[in-house]
DRENDO-1510 file (C-alpha; in Angstrom, 1 decimal, always signed):
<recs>
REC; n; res; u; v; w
REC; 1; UNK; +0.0; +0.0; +0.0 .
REC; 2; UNK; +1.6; +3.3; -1.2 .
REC; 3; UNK; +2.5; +5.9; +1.8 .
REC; 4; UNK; -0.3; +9.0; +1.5 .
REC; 5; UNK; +1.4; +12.4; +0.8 .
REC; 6; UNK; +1.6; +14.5; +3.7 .
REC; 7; UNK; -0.7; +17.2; +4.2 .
REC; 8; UNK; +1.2; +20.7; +2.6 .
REC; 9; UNK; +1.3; +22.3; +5.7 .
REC; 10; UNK; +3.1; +18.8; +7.4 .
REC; 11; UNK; +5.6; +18.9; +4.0 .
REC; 12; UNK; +9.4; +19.4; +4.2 .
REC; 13; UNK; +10.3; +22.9; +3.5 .
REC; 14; UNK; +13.1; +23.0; +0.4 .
REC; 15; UNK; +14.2; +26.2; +1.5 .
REC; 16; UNK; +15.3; +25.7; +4.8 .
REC; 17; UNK; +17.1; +22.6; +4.9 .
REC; 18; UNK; +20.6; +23.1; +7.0 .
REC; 19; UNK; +18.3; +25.4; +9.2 .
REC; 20; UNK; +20.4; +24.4; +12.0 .
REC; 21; UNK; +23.6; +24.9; +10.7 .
REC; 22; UNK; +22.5; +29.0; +10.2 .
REC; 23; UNK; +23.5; +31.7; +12.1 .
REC; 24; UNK; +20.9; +33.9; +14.1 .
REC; 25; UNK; +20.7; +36.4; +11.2 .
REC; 26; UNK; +20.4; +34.0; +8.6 .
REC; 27; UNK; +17.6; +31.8; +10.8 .
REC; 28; UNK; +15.5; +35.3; +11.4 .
REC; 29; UNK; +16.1; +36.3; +7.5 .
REC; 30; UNK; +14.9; +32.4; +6.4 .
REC; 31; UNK; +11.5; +33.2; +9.0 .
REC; 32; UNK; +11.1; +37.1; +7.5 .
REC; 33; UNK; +11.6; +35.4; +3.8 .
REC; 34; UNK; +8.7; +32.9; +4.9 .
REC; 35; UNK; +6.5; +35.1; +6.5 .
REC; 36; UNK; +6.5; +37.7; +3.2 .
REC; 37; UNK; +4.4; +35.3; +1.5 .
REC; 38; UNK; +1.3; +35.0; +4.2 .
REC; 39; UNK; +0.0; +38.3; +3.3 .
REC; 40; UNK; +0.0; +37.1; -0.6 .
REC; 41; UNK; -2.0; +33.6; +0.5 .
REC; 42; UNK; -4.9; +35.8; +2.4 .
REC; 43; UNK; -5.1; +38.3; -0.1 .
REC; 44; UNK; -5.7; +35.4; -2.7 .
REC; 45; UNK; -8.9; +34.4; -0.2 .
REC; 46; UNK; -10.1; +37.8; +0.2 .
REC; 47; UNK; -13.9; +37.1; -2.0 .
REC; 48; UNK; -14.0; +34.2; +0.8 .
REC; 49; UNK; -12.9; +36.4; +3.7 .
REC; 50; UNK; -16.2; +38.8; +2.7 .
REC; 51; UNK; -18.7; +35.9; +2.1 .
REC; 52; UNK; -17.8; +34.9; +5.9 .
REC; 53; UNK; -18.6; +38.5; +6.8 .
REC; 54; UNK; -21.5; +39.6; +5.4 .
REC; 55; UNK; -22.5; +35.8; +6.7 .
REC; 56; UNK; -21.4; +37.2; +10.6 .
REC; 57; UNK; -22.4; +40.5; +10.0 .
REC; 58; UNK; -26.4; +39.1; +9.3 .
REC; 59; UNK; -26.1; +36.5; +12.4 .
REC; 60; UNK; -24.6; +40.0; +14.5 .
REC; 61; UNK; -28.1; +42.0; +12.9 .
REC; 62; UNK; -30.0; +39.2; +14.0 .
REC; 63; UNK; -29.1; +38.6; +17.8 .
REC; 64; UNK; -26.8; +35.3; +16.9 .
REC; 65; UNK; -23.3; +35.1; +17.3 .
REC; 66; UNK; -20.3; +33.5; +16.0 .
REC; 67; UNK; -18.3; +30.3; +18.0 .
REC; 68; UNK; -14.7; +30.0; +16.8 .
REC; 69; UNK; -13.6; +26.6; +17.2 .
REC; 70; UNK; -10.2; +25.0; +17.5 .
REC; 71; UNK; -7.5; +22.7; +18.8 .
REC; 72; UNK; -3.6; +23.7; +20.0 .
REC; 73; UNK; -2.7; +27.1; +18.2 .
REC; 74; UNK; -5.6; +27.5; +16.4 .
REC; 75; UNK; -7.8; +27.7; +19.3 .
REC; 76; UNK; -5.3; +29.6; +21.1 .
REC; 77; UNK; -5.5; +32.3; +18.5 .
REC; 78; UNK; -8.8; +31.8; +18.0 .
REC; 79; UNK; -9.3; +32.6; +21.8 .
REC; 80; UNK; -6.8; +35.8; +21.5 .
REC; 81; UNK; -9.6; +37.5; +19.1 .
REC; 82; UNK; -12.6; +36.5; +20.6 .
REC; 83; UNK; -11.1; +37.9; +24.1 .
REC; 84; UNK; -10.0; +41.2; +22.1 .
REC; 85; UNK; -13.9; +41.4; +20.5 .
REC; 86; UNK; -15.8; +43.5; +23.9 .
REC; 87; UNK; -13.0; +45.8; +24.9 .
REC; 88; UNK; -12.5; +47.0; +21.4 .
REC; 89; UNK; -16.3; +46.7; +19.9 .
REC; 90; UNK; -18.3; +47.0; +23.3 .
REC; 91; UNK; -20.0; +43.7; +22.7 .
REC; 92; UNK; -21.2; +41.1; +25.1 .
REC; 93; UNK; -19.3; +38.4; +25.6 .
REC; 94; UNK; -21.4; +36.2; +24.2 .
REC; 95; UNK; -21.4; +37.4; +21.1 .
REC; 96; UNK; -17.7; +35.9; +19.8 .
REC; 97; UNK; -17.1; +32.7; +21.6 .
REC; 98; UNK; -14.1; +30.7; +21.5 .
REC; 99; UNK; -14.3; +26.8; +22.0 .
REC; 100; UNK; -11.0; +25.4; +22.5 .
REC; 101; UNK; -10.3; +21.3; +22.6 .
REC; 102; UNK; -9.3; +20.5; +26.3 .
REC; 103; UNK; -10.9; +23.7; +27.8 .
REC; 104; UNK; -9.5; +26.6; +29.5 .
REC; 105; UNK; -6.3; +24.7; +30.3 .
REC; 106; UNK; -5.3; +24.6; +27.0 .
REC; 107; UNK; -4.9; +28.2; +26.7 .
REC; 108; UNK; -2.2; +27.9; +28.9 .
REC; 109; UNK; -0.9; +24.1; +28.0 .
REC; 110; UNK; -1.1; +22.0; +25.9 .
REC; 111; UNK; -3.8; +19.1; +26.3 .
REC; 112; UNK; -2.4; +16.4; +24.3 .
REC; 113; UNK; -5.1; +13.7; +22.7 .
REC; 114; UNK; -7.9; +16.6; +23.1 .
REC; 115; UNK; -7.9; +17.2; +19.6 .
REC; 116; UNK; -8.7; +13.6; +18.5 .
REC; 117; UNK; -12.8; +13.4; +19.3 .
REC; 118; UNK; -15.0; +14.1; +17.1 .
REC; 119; UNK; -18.1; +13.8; +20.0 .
REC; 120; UNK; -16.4; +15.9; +22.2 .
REC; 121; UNK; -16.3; +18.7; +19.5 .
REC; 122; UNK; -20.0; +18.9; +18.7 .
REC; 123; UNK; -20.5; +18.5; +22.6 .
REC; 124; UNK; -18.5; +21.0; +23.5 .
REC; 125; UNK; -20.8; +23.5; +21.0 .
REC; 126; UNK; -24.1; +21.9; +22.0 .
REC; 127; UNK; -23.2; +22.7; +25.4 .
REC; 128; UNK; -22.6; +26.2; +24.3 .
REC; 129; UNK; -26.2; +26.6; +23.3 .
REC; 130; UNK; -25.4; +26.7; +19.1 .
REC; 131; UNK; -28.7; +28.3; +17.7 .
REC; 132; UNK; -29.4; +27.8; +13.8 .
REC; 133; UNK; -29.3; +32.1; +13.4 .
REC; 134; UNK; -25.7; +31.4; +14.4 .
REC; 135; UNK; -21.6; +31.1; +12.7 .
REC; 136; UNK; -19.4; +28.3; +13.4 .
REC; 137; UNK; -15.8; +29.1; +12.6 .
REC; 138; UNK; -13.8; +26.2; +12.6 .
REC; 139; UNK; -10.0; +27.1; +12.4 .
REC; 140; UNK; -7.3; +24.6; +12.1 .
REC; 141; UNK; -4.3; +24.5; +10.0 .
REC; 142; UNK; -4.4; +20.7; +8.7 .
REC; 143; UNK; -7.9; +21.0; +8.0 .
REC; 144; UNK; -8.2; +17.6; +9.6 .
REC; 145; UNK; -8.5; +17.9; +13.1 .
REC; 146; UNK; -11.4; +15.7; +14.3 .
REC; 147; UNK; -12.4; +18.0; +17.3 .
REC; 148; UNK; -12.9; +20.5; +14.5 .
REC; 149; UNK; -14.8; +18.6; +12.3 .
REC; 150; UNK; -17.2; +17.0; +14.5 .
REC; 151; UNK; -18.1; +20.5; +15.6 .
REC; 152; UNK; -18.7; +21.8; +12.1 .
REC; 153; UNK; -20.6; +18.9; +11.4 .
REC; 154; UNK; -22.9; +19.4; +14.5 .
REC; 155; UNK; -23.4; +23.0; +13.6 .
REC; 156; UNK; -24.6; +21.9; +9.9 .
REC; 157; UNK; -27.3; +19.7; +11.0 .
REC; 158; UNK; -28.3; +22.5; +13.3 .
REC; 159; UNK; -28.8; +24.7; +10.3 .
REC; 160; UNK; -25.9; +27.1; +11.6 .
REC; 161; UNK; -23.8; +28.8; +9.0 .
REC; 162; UNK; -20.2; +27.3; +9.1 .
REC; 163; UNK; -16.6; +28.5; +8.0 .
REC; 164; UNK; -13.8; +26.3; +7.5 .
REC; 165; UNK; -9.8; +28.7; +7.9 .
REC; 166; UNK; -7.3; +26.1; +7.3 .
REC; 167; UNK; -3.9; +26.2; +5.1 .
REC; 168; UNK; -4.8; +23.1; +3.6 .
REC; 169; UNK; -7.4; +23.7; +0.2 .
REC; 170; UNK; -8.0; +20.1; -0.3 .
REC; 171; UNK; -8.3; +19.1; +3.2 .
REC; 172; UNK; -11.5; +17.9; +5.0 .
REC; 173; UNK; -12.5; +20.9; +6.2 .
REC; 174; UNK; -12.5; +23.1; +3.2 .
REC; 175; UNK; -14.8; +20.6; +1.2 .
REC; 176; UNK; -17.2; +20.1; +4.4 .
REC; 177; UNK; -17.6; +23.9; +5.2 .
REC; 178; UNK; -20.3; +25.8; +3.4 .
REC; 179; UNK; -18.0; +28.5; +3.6 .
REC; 180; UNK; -14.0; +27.5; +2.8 .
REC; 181; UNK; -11.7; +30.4; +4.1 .
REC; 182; UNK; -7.7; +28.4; +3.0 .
REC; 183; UNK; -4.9; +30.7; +2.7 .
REC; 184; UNK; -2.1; +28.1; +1.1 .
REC; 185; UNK; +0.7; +29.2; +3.4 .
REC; 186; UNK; +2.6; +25.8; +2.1 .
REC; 187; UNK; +5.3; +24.3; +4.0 .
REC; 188; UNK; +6.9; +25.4; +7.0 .
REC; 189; UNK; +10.2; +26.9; +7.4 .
REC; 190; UNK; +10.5; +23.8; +10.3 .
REC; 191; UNK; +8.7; +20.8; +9.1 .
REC; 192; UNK; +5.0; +20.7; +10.5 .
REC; 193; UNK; +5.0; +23.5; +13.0 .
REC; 194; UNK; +2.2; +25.2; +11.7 .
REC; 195; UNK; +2.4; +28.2; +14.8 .
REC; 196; UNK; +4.5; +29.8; +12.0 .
REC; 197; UNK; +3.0; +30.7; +8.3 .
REC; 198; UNK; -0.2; +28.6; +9.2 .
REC; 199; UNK; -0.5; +30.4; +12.6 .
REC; 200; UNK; -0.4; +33.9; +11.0 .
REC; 201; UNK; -2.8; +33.6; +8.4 .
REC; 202; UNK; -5.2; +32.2; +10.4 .
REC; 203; UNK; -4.6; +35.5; +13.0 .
REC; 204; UNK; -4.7; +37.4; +9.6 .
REC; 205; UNK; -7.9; +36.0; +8.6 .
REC; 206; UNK; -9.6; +36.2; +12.3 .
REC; 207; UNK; -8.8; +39.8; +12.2 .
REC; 208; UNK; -10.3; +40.7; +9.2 .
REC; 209; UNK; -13.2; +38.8; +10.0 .
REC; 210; UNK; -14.1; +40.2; +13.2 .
REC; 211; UNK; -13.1; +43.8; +12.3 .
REC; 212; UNK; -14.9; +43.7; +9.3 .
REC; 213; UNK; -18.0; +42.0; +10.3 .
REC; 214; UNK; -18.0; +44.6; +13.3 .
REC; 215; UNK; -17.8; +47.5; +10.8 .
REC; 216; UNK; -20.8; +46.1; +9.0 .
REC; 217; UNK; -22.6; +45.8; +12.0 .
REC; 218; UNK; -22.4; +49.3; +13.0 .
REC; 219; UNK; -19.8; +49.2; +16.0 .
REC; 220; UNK; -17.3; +51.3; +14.2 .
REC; 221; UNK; -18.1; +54.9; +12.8 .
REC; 222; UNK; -16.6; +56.1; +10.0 .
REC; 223; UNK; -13.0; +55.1; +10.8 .
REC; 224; UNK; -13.5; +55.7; +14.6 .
REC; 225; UNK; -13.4; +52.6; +17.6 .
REC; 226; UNK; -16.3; +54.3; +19.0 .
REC; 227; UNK; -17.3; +51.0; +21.0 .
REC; 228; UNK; -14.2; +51.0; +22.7 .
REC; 229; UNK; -14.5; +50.5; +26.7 .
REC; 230; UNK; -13.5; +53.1; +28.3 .
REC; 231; UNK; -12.3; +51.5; +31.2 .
REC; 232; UNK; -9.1; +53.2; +32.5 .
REC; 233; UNK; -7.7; +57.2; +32.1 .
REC; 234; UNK; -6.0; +56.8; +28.8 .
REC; 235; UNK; -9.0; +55.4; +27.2 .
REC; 236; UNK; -11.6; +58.0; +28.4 .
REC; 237; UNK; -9.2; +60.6; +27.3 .
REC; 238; UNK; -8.9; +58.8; +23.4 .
REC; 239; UNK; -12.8; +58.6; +23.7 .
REC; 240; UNK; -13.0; +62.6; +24.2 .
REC; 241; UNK; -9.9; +63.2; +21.4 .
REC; 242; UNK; -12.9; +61.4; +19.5 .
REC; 243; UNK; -15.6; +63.2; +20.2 .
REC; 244; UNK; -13.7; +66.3; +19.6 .
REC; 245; UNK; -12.7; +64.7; +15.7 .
REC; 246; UNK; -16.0; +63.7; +14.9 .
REC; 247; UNK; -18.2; +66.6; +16.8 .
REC; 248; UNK; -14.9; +69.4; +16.3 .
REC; 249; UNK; -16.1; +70.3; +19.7 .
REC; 250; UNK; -13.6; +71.9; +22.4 .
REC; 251; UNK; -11.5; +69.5; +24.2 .
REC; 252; UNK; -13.3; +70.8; +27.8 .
REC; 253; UNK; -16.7; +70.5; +25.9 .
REC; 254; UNK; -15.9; +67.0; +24.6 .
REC; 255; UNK; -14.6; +65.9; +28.0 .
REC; 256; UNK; -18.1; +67.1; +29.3 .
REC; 257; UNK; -20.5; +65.9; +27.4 .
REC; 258; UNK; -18.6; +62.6; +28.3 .
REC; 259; UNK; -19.0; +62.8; +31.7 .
REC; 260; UNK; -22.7; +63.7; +31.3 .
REC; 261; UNK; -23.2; +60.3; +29.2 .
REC; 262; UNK; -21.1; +58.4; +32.0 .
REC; 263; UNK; -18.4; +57.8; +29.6 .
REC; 264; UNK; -20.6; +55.7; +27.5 .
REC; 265; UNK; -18.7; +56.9; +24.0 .
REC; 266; UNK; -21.8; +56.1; +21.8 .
REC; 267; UNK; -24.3; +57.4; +23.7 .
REC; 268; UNK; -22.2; +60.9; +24.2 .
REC; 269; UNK; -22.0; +60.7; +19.8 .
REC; 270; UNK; -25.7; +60.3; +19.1 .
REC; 271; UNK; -26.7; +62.8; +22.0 .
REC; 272; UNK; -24.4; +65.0; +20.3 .
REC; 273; UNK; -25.4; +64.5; +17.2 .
REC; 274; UNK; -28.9; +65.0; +17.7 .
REC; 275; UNK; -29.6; +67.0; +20.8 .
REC; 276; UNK; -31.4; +64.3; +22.3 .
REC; 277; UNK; -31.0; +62.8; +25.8 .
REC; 278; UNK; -29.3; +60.1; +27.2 .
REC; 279; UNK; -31.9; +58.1; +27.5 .
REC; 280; UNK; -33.2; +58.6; +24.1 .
REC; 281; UNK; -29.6; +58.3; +23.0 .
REC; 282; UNK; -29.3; +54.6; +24.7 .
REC; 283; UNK; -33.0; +53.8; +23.7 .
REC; 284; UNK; -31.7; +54.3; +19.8 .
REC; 285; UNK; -28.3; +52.7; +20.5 .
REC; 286; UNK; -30.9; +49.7; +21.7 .
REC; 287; UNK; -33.0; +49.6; +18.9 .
REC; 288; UNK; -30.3; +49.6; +16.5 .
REC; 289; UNK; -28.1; +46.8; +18.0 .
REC; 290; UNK; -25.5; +49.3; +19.0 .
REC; 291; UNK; -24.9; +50.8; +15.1 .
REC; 292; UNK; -24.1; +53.9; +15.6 .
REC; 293; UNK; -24.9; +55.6; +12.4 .
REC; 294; UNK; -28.2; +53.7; +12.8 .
REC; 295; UNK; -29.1; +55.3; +16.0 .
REC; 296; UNK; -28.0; +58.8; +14.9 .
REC; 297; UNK; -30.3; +58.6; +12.0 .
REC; 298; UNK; -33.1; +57.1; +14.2 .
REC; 299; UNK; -33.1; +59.5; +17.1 .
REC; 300; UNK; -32.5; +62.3; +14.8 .
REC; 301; UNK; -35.7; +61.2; +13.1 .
REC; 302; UNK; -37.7; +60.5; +16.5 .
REC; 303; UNK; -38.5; +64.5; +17.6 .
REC; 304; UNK; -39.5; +65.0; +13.9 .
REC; 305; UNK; -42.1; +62.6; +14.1 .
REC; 306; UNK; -43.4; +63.7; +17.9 .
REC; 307; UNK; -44.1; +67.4; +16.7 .
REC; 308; UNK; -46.0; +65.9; +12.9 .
REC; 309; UNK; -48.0; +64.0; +15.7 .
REC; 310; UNK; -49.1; +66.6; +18.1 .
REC; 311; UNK; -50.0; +69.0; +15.2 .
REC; 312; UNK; -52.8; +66.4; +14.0 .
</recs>
């Protein structure tokens, strides 16, 4: 029986045979030279990138959310931007959830054997309370790690949406996911350790997917992080540098009408957009889902139609 062909992320690199043999300069040249190319395999995926999107962006309109699921790095990094989603966007934490293969321990360790069940994957998202109106991102370099799969395929007989990020086109997971997100990183500069070309893509594409879906969903305005907790001094003072950009109020003003929103950043934009109050401000922010262009345009529009009422 012929020997199957190793996976293209598990292949032996050409270009760095004798690795050991290199200096320090030549070792970090041969890992620059390597990582030059990651940008050039996500910007080939691109068209797949924004089909996951818009796909988050309408489970985000309609109250779902998205689960990222992984084993080893790939749920590690997978972890890294679902943490980074609530401080950055203002969301709830429940609306980007990490599953990682062996639990919270394996954030810090790794859980050997974890990744091999299928059952525990698509446990592991029942117990997370997967809801068709919901994303599944599974994200694992090989493309063929059974944790992985076994999740995807629990969320497809849910009726969930599913992504596949891999580096591996023909693996698996890129034929089973509706929606096949694989960046071909190829080999690695050291034989199968996919934390390397593999593992930045994938942080690559998670970016890009979270940022972008969040943009769609109204949590950015214009170009401005105007979700951003502000949780300590440095951030309530970049909050008021952005109301002064966007309203080209006075730093003391900006810093005010701050205060009188209770540092909530969006609420302080729409009530200064709009000369409404803060309640009418949050009850806009509310109806919109938190998009902030929305709830300008809808509080803005709310006194118009009081007054067309009490004239009748």
């Amino acid at each position: 029986m012929r020997a199957l062909k190793p996976a293209r992320t598990e292949q032996r690199n050409p270009r760095s045979r004798g690795l050991d043999r290199k200096s320090s300069l030549e070792i970090v040249r041969a890992l620059n030279r390597e990582d030059a190319s990651v940008a050039l395999a996500v910007r080939r995926v691109l068209p797949q990138i924004a089909r996951a999107v818009d796909a988050v962006a309408k489970a985000f309109n309609g109250g779902g959310a998205v689960f990222y699921v992984g084993a080893g790095t790939s749920g590690r990094l997978a972890a890294l931007d679902a943490a980074e989603c609530p401080p950055t966007f203002g969301t709830p934490p429940r609306m980007v959830r990490a599953i990682i293969a062996g639990g919270g321990r394996a954030l810090r360790q790794a859980v050997e054997g974890a990744e091999d069940s299928a059952a525990n994957g698509a446990r592991d998202l029942r117990l997370a309370g997967l809801s068709r109106g919901d994303v599944v991102v599974g994200v694992a370099a090989s493309g063929e790690t059974p944790y992985v799969l076994g999740a995807l395929e629990y969320a497809k007989r849910r009726g969930a949406t599913t992504v596949g990020v891999t580096s591996n086109p023909r693996s698996p997971m890129a034929r089973r996911a509706r929606i096949s997100i694989a960046p071909d990183t190829g080999p690695e500069l050291i034989a199968g350790s996919t934390r390397l070309k593999a593992g930045t893509a994938q942080k690559m594409v998670l970016n890009m997917l979270s940022t972008a879906a969040m943009v769609r969903s109204g949590r950015v305005y214009e170009n401005w992080m105007v979700h951003v907790a502000l949780t300590n001094q440095k951030l309530r003072r970049r909050g008021a540098r952005i109301l002064e950009e966007v309203t080209g109020l006075s730093p003391s003003a900006a810093g005010h009408a701050l205060r009188q929103a209770g540092h909530d950043l969006p609420a302080a934009l729409v009530m200064l957009k709009t000369g409404a109050s803060l309640r009418n401000a949050k009850r806009g922010l509310a109806a919109t889902r938190g998009d902030v262009r929305g709830a300008i345009a809808a509080t803005a529009a709310a006194p118009r139609e009081t007054k067309s009422k009490s004239r009748k």
